[in-house]
C-alpha positions in Angstrom: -7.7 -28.2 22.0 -8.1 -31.3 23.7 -11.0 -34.2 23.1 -13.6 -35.3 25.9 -15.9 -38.3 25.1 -19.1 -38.9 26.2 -17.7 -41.9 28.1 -15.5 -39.5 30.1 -18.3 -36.9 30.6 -20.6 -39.4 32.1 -18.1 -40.1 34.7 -17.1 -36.4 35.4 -21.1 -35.6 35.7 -21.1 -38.8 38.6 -18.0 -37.7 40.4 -19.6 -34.4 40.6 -23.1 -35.5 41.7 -21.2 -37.9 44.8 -18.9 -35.2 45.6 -21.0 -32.0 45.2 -24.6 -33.5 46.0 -27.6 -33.3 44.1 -29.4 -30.2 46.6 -26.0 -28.2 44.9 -24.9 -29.2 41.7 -27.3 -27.4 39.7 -26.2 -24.3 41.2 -22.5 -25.3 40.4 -23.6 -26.1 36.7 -25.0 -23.1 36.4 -21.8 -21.2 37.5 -19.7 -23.5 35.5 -21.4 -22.9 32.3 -21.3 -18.9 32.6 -17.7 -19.3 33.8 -17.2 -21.4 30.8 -19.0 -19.0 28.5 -17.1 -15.4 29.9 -13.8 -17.6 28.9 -15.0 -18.4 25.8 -15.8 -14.6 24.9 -12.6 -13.8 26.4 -10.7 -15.9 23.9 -12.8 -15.0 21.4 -12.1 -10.8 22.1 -8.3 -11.3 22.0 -8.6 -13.3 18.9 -10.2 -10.4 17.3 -7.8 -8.0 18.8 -4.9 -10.1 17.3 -6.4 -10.1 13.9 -7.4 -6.7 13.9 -4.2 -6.0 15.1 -2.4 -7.9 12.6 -4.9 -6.1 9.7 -3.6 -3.0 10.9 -0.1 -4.0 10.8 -0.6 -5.4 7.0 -2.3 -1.7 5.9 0.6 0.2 7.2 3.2 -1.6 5.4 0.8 -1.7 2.8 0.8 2.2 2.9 4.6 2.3 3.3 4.6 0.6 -0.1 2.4 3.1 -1.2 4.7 5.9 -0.5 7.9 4.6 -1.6 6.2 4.0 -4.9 4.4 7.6 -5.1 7.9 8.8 -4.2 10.0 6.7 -6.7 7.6 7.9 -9.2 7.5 11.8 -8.2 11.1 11.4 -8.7 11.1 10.0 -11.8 8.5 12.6 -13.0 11.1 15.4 -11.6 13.8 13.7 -13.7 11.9 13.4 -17.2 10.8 17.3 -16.8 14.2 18.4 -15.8 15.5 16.4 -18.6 12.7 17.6 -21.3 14.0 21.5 -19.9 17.0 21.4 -20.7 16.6 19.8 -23.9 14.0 22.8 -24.9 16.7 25.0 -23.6 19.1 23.3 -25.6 16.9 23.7 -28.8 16.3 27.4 -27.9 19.8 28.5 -27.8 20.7 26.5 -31.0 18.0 28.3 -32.5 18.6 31.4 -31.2 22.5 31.1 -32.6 21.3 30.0 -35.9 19.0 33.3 -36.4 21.6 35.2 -35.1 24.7 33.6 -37.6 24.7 34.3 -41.3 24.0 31.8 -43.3 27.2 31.2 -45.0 25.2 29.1 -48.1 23.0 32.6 -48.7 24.2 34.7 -50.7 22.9 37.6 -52.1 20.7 37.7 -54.7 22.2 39.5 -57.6 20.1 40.4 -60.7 21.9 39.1 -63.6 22.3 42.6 -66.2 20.8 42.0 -69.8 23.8 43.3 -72.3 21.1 45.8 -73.6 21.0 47.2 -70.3 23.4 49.8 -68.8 24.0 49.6 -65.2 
């Protein structure tokens, strides 16, 4: 804030004791230094405020983050199942159609007939 030397206190405590007298100037001391220490409490309780404030403000962006990363990622976890679905559904129907078709490279067996052997 601003500086005060000892030099300029000894001349502030003098003015006061001329002006004030010495019967009232402790009294006036004594008021000054609890006004000065209710200000200095009041600064000190809306510097907290501010910073608490401010550590509020930083969590909810923090948890804003949070979400839109939780939701980027429930998305992609949506995609990759629907994607792994369909490719099991694919793989079910191509094996369904393959049980279904004959194979054309099967044929039937057919025992071979000795020449001894009448049919």
């Amino acid at each position: 804030m601003f500086e005060i030397s000892f030099g300029e206190i000894t001349v502030i405590m003098v003015v006061a004791l001329v002006v004030i007298g010495p019967e009232r100037l402790p009294q006036v001391a004594r008021t000054m230094g609890k006004m000065w220490g209710k200000l200095q409490r009041y600064v000190n309780q809306i510097k907290q405020e501010v910073s608490s404030s401010m550590e509020v403000e930083e969590l909810r962006t923090l948890e804003r983050k949070i979400k839109a990363e939780a939701d980027a990622l429930e998305r992609s976890m949506q995609q990759v199942t629907s994607d792994v679905n369909h490719e099991v559904q694919q793989m079910e129907r191509e094996v369904a159609k393959s049980q279904s078709e004959p194979n054309p490279s099967a044929t039937p067996a057919v025992t071979p007939t000795l020449p001894n052997e009448k049919p």
